[in-house]
C-alpha positions in Angstrom: 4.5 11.4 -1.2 2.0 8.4 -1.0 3.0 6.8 -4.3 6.7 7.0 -2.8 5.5 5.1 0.1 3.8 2.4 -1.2 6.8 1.6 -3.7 9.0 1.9 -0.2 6.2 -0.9 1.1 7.0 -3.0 -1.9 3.3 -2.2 -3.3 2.6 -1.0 -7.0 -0.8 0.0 -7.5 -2.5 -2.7 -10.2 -4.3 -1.1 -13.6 -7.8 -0.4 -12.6 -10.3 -3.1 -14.3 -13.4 -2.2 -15.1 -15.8 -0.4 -14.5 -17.8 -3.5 -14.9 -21.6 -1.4 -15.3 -22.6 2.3 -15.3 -20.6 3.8 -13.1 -17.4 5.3 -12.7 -14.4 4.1 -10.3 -13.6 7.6 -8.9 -15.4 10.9 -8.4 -14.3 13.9 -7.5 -15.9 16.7 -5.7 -14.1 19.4 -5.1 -13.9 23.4 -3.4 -11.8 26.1 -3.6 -9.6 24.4 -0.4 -9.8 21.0 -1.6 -12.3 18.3 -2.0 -13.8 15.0 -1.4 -13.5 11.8 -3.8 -15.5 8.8 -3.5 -14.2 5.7 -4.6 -16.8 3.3 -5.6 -16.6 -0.3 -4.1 -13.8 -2.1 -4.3 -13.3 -6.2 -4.5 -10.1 -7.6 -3.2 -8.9 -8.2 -6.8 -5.1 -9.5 -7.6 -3.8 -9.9 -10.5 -7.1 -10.6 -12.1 -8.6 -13.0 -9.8 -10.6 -12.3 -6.8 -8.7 -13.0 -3.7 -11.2 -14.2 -1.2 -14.4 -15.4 -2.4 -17.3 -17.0 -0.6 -18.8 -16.2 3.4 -16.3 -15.7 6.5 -15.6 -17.5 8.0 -17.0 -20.6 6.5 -15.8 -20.5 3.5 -13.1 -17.4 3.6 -10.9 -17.8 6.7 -10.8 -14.0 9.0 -7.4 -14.0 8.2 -7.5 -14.5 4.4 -10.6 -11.5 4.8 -8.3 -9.7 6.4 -5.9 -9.9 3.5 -8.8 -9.2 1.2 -9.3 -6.3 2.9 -5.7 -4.6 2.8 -6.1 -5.2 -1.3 -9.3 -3.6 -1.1 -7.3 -0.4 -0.3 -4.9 -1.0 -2.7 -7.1 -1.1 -5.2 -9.2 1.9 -4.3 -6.0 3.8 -4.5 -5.7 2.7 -8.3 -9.2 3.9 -8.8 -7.5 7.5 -7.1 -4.8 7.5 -9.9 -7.7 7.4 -12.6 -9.1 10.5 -11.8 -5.5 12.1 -13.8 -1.8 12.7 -13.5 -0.4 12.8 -9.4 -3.9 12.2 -8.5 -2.7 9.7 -5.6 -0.5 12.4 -4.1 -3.6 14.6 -3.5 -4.6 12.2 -0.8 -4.5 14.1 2.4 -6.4 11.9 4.5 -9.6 9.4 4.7 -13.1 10.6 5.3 -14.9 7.1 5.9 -14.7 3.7 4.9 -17.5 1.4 4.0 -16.6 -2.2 4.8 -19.1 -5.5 3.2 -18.4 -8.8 4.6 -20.6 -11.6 2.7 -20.9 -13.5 6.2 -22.3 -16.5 7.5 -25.6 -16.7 9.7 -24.3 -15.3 13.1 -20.8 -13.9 12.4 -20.7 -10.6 13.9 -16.9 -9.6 13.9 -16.9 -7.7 10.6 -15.3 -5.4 12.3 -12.0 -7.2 12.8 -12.1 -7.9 8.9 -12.5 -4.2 8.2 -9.5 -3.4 10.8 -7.2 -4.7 8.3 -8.1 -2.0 5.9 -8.6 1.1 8.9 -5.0 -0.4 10.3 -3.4 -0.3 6.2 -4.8 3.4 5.8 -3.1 4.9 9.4 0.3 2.9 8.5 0.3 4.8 4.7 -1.2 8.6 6.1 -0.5 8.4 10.0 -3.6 10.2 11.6 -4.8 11.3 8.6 -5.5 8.0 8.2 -8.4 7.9 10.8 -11.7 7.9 9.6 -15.5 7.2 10.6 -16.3 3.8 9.5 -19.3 1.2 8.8 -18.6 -2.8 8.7 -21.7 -4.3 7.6 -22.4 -8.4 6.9 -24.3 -9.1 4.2 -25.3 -12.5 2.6 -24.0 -11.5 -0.7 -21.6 -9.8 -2.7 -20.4 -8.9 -6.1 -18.7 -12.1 -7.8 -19.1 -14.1 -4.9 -16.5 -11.6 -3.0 -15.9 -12.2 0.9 -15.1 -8.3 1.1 -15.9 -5.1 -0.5 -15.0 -1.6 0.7 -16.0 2.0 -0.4 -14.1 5.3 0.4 -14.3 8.6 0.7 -10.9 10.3 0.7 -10.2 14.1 1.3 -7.9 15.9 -1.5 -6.1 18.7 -2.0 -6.3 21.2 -4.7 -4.1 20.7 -8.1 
């Protein structure tokens, strides 16, 4: 069970803030042998505060992205659990992951900031982990964020 791995890992999913505008944190769409959910975009948020904030890697180190990156999934799996009861134990696998890096002019290893988070998913599912995968730099994010990530995660039936 996922939630039984995470608490082995020392990890307990936060509450899920927000939403902070019209949308909703999770969505499920599902069919008669399972379905998709798409998590809407997640900031590295802990605790309340935003973990890495400003352009990598002038401001935001690769490394401390990195980090931002791993809470990114952490908190998309909180958004999971608010879709109802053993919602996080559905999780079969990952369809995609969108990664945003607020980068300076010229960086161009987003990808190695959005590793952190591919790398996180295939330690918690294994191969289910895999998944197709953008990692985009942008010159701005949400709350001056140095990371954002959306996912797309395949579930199984109630």
């Amino acid at each position: 069970m996922l939630i039984e791995k995470l608490r082995a890992m020392g990890i307990e999913l936060p509450a899920m803030p927000g939403p902070f505008g019209t949308y909703v944190p999770a969505k499920e769409v599902s069919g008669p042998a399972g379905g998709l959910l798409f998590v809407s975009g997640q900031l590295p948020m802990r605790a309340g505060k935003l973990l890495a904030e400003g352009p990598v890697p002038s401001m935001c180190a690769i490394d401390h992205a990195r980090e931002a990156a791993k809470q990114c999934v952490i908190n998309a799996l909180a958004a999971v659990a608010t879709i109802g009861p053993g919602a996080i134990d559905r999780v079969v696998g990952v369809v995609r992951v969108g990664c945003f890096v607020q980068s300076d002019d010229g960086f161009a290893q987003q990808p190695q900031v959005a590793n952190a988070a591919s790398e996180f998913l295939i330690e918690l599912l294994g191969e289910a982990g895999r998944h197709a995968r953008a990692a985009v730099g942008t010159n701005a994010l949400p709350l001056n964020a140095s990371v954002e990530i959306e996912f797309i995660f395949q579930m199984r039936t109630a």
